[in-house]
C-alpha positions in Angstrom: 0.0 0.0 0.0 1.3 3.5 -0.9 2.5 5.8 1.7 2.4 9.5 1.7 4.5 12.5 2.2 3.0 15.5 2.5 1.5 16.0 -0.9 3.6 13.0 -2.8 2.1 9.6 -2.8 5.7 7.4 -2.3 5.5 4.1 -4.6 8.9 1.8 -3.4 12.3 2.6 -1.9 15.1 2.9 -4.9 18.1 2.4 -2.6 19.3 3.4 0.9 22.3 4.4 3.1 23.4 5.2 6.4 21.3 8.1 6.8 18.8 8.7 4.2 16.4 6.4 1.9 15.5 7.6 -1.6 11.5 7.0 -2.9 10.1 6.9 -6.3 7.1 8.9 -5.3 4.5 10.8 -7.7 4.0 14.3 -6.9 -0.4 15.5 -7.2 -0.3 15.7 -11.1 0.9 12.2 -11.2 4.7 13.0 -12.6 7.4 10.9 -10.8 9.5 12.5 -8.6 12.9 10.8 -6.4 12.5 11.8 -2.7 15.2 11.4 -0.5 14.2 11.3 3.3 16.6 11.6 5.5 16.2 10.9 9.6 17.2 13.8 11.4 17.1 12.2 15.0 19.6 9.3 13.9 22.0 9.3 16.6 24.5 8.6 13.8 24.0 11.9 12.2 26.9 14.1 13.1 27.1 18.6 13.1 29.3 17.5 9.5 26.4 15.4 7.8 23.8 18.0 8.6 25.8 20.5 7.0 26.8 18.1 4.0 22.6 17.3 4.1 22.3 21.6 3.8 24.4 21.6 0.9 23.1 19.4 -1.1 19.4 20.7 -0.5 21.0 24.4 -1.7 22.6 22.9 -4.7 19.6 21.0 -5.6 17.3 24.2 -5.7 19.5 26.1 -7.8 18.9 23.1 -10.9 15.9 23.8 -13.2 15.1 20.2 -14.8 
């Protein structure tokens, strides 16, 4: 059964790490979409990785596709 995330409907995992699973999910008008959600209360999560996790949320804004 589907899961949701806020407004995308989550379809299976596509791979997973230490600290973050990525989802092919559909967003509301149906178009795929790759989410990657990451734990923030893992224990395992370090000052570094948060700011690593900032940076690559900055640098994925900046892309139009």
């Amino acid at each position: 059964m589907p899961s949701k995330i806020d407004q995308y409907t989550c379809i299976k995992t596509l791979g997973s790490g230490i600290s973050a699973k990525v989802k092919l999910a559909t967003d509301p008008q149906g178009q795929y979409v790759a989410l990657k959600v990451f734990n923030k209360s893992n224990p395992q999560n370090t000052v570094q990785a948060m700011k690593t996790l900032q940076d690559e949320v900055n640098a994925y804004m900046t892309l139009k596709h």
